[in-house]
Each structure stands twice: as C-alpha cells, then as structure tokens.
C-alpha positions as CSV (number, residue, x, y, z in Angstrom):
1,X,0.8,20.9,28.3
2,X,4.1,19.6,27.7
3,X,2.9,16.0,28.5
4,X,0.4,16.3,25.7
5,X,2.6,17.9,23.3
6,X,5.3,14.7,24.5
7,X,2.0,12.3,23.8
8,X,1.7,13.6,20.2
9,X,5.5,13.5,19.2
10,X,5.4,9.8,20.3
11,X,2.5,9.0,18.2
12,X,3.9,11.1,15.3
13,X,7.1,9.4,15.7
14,X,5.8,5.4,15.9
15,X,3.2,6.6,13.6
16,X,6.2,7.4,11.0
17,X,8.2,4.7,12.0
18,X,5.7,1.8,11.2
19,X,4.1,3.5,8.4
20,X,7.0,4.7,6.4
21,X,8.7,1.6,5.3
22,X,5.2,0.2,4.0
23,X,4.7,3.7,2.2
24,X,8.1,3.1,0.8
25,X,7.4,-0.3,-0.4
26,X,4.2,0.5,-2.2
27,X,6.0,3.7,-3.7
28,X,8.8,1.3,-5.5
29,X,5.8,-1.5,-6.4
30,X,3.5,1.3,-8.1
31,X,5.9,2.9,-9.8
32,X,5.5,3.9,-13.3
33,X,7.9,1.4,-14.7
34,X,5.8,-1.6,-13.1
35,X,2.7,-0.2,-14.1
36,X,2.5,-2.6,-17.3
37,X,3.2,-5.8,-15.1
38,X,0.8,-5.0,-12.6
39,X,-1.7,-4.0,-15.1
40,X,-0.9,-7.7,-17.3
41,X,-1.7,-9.1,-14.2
42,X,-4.9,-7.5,-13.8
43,X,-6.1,-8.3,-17.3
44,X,-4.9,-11.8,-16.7
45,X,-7.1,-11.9,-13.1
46,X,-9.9,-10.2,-15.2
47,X,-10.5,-12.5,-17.9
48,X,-9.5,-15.7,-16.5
49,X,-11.2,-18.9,-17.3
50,X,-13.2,-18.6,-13.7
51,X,-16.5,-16.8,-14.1
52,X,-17.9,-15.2,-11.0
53,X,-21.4,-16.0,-12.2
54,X,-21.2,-20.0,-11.8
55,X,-22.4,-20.9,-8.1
C-alpha cells in the first residue's frame, strides 16, 4: 500500500514538475494584456493574401 501511494506521489510530483513551468508560460503569454497582439496576429493569419482554396 505504501508502494502504491510512493508510485503516485512520484507521478504527481514529475507530473508537476514538467508541467508547471509550461502552465506558467502560457499563463503570462494569454494574459489579458496580450490579448490584442495575439488577436492582431490572428486577423493578420486570417485574412492574408494566401487563400486555402487555390490547390
């Protein structure tokens, strides 16, 4: 029982450790403040000269 309950820390822990610093990251990036940049971008991406309809 305690070996299992070892097993899950570990994963919780590395699971936490990998994942938080990404979490972090994307926290700052799509914060409200660089909502309007992303969201130029996105228009800019949408409506560029490249149409997805010509093969």
């Amino acid at each position: 029982m305690f070996l299992l309950l070892f097993f899950v820390f570990l994963i919780q822990f590395l699971t936490y450790w990998i994942f938080e610093p990404i979490a972090f990251f994307l926290e700052y990036v799509l914060e409200i403040r660089l909502f309007p940049i992303i969201a130029l971008l996105g228009l800019i991406f949408l409506f560029s000269a490249k149409n997805i309809e010509q093969n």
